[in-house]
Each structure stands twice: as structure tokens, then as C-alpha cells.
C-alpha positions, 0 to 999 in steps of 0.5 A, spaced: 364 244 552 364 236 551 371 235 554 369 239 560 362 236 560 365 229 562 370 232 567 364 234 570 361 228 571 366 223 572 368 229 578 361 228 580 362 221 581 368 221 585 368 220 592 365 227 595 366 230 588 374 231 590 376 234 585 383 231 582 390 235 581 392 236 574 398 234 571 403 240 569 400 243 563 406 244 558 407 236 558 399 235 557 399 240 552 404 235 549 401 229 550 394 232 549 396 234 541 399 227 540 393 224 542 388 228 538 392 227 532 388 222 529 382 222 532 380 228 530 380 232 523 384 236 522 382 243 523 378 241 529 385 240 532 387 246 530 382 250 533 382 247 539 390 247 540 390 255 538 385 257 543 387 261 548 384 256 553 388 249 550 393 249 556 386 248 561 383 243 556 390 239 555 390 238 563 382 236 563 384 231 557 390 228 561 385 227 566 381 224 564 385 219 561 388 217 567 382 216 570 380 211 565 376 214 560 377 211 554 378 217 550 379 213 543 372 213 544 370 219 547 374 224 541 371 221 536 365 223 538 367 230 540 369 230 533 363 227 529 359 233 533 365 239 532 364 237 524 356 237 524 357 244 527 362 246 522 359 245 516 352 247 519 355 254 521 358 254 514 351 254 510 348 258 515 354 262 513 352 261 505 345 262 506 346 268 511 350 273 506 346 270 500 339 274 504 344 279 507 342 278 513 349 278 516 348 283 521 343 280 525 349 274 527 353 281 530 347 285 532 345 279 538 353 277 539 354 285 541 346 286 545 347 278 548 352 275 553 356 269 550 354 262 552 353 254 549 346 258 548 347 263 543 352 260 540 348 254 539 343 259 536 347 262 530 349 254 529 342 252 528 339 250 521 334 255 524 338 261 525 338 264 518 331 263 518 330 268 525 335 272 522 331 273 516 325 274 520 329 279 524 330 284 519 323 283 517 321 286 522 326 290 523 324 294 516 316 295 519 319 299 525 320 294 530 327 295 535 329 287 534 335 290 539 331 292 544 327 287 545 332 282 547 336 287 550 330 287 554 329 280 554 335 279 557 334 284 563 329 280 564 333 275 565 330 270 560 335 265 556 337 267 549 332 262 546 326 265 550 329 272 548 329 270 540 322 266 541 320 274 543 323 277 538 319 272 534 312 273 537 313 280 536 313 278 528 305 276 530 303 283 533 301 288 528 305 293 527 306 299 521 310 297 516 315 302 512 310 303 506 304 304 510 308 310 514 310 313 507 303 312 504 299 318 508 298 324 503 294 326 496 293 319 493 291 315 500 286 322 503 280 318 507 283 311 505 283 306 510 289 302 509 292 296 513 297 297 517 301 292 514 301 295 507 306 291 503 307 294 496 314 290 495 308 284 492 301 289 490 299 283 488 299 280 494 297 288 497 290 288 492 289 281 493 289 280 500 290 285 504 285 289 500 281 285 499 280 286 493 278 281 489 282 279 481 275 281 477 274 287 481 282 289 480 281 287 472 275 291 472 278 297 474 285 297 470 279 296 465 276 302 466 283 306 467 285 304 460 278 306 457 279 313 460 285 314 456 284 310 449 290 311 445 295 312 451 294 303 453 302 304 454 301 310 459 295 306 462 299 299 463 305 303 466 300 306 472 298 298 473 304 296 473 307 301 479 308 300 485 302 305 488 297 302 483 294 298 489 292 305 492 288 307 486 285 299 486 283 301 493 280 308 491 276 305 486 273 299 490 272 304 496 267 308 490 264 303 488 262 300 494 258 307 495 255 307 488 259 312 485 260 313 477 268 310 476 267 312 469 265 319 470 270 320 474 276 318 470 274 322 464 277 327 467 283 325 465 283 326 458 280 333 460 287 335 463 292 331 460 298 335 465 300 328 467 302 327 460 308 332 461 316 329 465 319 324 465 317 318 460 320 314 467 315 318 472 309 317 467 306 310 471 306 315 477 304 322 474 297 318 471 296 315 478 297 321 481 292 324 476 287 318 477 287 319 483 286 327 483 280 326 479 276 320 483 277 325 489 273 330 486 265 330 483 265 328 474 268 334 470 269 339 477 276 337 479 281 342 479 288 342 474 292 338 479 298 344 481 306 344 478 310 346 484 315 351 480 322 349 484 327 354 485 334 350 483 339 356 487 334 354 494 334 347 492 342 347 492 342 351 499 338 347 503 340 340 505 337 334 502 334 331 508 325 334 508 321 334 513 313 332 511 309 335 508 303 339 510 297 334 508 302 328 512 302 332 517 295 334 518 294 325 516 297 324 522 301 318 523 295 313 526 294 307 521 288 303 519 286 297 523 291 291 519 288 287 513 282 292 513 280 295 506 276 301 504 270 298 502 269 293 508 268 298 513 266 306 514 270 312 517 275 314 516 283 312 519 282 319 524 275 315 527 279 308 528 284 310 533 291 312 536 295 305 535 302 304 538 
């Protein structure tokens, strides 16, 4: 790109822009690999006489010379640009496959045309970083691939189709855990439509709004409601879904509800005792949460599906959601919004996109 760069200026600077007869190629390419030879490392020789387009690139070197172009300086140059570019796309390179975020570099190859600006992108120091942030959003349900398909019928340049996919990571949009959220344990609870449940401290913090006293105290309360099952309690708190019966419990408070007089429902129906010892965190929080839903002492036993094992194995392995999903619907909550910080329910904010 360099070389024919120059060949363009000095073309430029002709008489008229005429362009110059360029000598035979088979000799130029002779005498082009000659004088690469110890101006340029070795790879970046290699690559440049094994494209397919070196013929074309010997004659525009041999031209220039002969034009007097000073190529012992020039070369060096060229290559002093060709390694920095080697060894940035090597770490991107490195860094990219340690994120897992090599698909990206295929995905905009195959969606964009080729040309200086894309290739310059994947170059970039920046590159792993936009990959990153596109497998982010990737994973909240954003069509990254329509977007700079779009971009570019739009006729933007490949850095404004990146800057778009960026500015898409601004928007709200529904996360992969809020769209799996809807059913029993979320019934009338406003959740944030960027609910991350990969970090729940980070979930109850700030995206609950629930501060770390409030969430001590109700992890308190849980334990108090289960004395000589401290073991059951800590496995319900360290769950992934233990910020949604943090929100239950915040949203109860706010309306002056007695959290203790609930949770002691829990002793009442120990049903959550019963599986798995991998599942017994997930039993008690579905247990707690089935008993906050309910007035002190009224909350029915929570039903065991019977599971027939013949029709398990007839039927493929793919469900369709279930009827409360179905009922909830799939209108999130208005992003970063706790239970207790606002009123109605997820039905009364709206229909989002």
C-alpha cells in the first residue's frame, strides 16, 4: 500500500499526471527481490514476493527507482511500519484467542468488504477490545452482524460501522439473564433489563440498588429462618439467582411487610430438603421465594412435578416456555430500576423493543 502510494504521488507530480511505461515484469521482479534483500526483514520479503500481486509491485519499485526515488530510504520505512503492524496483529492475535473472541475478526471479514480500513481495524491495539464489546452484545441479544451489514448499505466506512456497533453497546437493550428471569421467583418483580447475574454482587449492588447492609440483613434473616441448616442457607446466598430473592425481600420491606413471619414458613415445609445435594442452594431460593409470595403461615406446599421417564426419552430435548413465561410475557423492566425504587408492575411500564 505504501509503495503504491509513492507511485501515485510521484505520478501526480508528473507533467499532466502521464503515467510512465513500466519495465518488463520478469526482470523487475529480479531486480525488485534483489533489492529488498537487506532492506527489509526477512518475512516481510517473503510475503511481499509470494502475493499474488508482486509482479505489479516489482515494476512500481523499478519505477520508482528509475524515477529516482531513493529506495534505500524509502524500504526501510515501509518496513519499519510492516513489523510494527506484524507484531500488533500478532498480539491481537494473542489476546484475541485468550478472550475467545476470534470470531468477531471472521464475522466483519465475511459481512464487510476488504480495504486499508478494515484491515487497519483488525491491526489496531483497539481491536480486541471492539471484538470484546461485540461478543458482549452479542450475548444481550444484539444482531452485531446486521448492524454493520447495515452500516455498510448505508454506505458508512467500516470505522463508522464499528463506531455504530459501539453506540449500540450505550442503548438499553435485554440481557440474556433478564430474558431467562420471567417466572415464579421474579412474579411482580421489576428487574433491570440489563440484569447481569454473571457478577450478583455487582446485580444486588447496582443494579438493584440494594445496598451491602440491606443485602447482609436479609441473608440474616434467611439464615435465621433455617437455624441448624447455616450449610443449606450459604448455598442459597452464593447462587447465581440469590439476587432475586435479595429483590423480593427489598421490595417487602419497602411496603412494611414482616420478612421474618414469612421465611418461617420454610421450617414448616422442608420439601426443599429432598434432591440433590448440587441443587439444595436453588431448592431453598425457590422455597423462599415461594414463601414471601404468600401471607405468614398460608403458603401452600410447593408442587413436585412427577416426571414420566418413558415420555422424557420420546420427546425431543428442545421446551418451549412454560405457561407463567408465557403469561409474563417478554416486556422487561426499565433498565437499572429496583423493585422498592418504583411501583407496578413489569405489565404497567411498557412494551420495549
Amino acid at each position: 500500500m505504501a509503495i503504491a502510494d509513492a507511485v501515485r504521488r510521484h505520478q501526480q507530480r508528473q507533467k499532466k499526471g502521464a503515467e510512465e511505461e513500466l519495465p518488463p515484469a520478469e526482470q523487475a521482479k529480479e531486480d525488485a527481490k534483489a533489492e529488498l534483500k537487506d532492506l527489509l526483514p526477512a518475512d516481510i520479503s517473503m510475503a511481499l514476493t509470494a502475493g499474488a500481486d508482486w509482479p505489479q509491485l516489482a515494476q512500481q519499485l523499478m519505477a520508482l527507482k528509475k524515477a529516482g526515488v531513493d529506495l534505500e530510504q524509502l524500504l526501510p520505512r515501509v518496513g519499519e511500519i510492516a513489523v510494527t503492524v506484524r507484531d500488533q496483529v500478532a498480539a491481537n492475535e494473542e489476546r484475541v484467542a485468550k478472550e475467545g473472541t476470534g470470531e468477531w475478526e471472521r464475522m466483519l471479514r465475511e459481512t464487510l468488504p476488504a480495504g486499508p480500513v478494515r484491515e487497519a481495524i483488525l491491526s489496531s491495539p483497539t481491536w480486541p477490545d471492539i471484538a470484546a464489546t461485540m461478543a458482549k452484545l452479542d450475548e444481550r441479544g444484539v444482531d452485531v452482524r446486521q448492524i454493520l451489514a447495515s452500516a455498510h448499505d448505508e454506505g458508512l466506512g467500516v470505522d463508522q460501522a464499528v463506531a455504530k456497533v459501539l453506540a449500540a453497546g450505550e442503548a438499553p437493550t435485554t440481557s440474556r439473564d433478564a430474558l431467562l428471569s420471567y417466572g415464579p421467583m421474579t412474579e411482580d418483580l421489576d428487574l433491570p433489563r440489563n440484569l447481569n447475574l454473571d457478577d450478583p454482587g455487582y446485580a444486588i449492588h447496582k443494579q438493584l440498588s440494594i445496598s451491602p447492609q440491606e443485602n447482609a440483613k436479609y441473608v440474616r434473616l434467611l439464615k435465621e429462618a433455617l437455624p441448624g441448616h447455616e450449610r443449606e442457607a450459604d448455598l442459597a446466598v452464593a447462587s447465581r439467582k440469590w439476587p432475586y430473592v435479595a429483590a423480593r425481600m427489598a421490595s417487602m420491606e419497602g411496603e412494611g411487610k414482616p420478612l421474618a413471619g414469612h421465611l418461617a414458613g420454610l421450617m414448616k415445609d422442608t420439601a426443599w430438603q429432598q434432591g440433590p445435594p448440587s441443587q439444595t442452594g436453588s431448592r431453598v431460593l425457590q422455597a423462599a421465594s415461594h414463601v414471601l409470595s404468600h401471607a405468614p403461615g398460608e403458603a401452600p406446599p410447593i408442587a413436585r412435578p412427577k416426571v414420566s421417564t418413558a415420555a422424557a426419552r420420546s420427546q425431543s430435548s428442545t421446551v418451549g416456555p412454560t405457561k407463567a413465561q408465557a403469561a409474563k410475557g417478554s416486556a422487561p423492566a426499565e433498565a437499572g430500576v429496583a423493585a422498592h425504587r418504583q411501583t407496578g408492575s413489569v405489565a404497567k411500564q411498557g412494551k420495549t423493543k
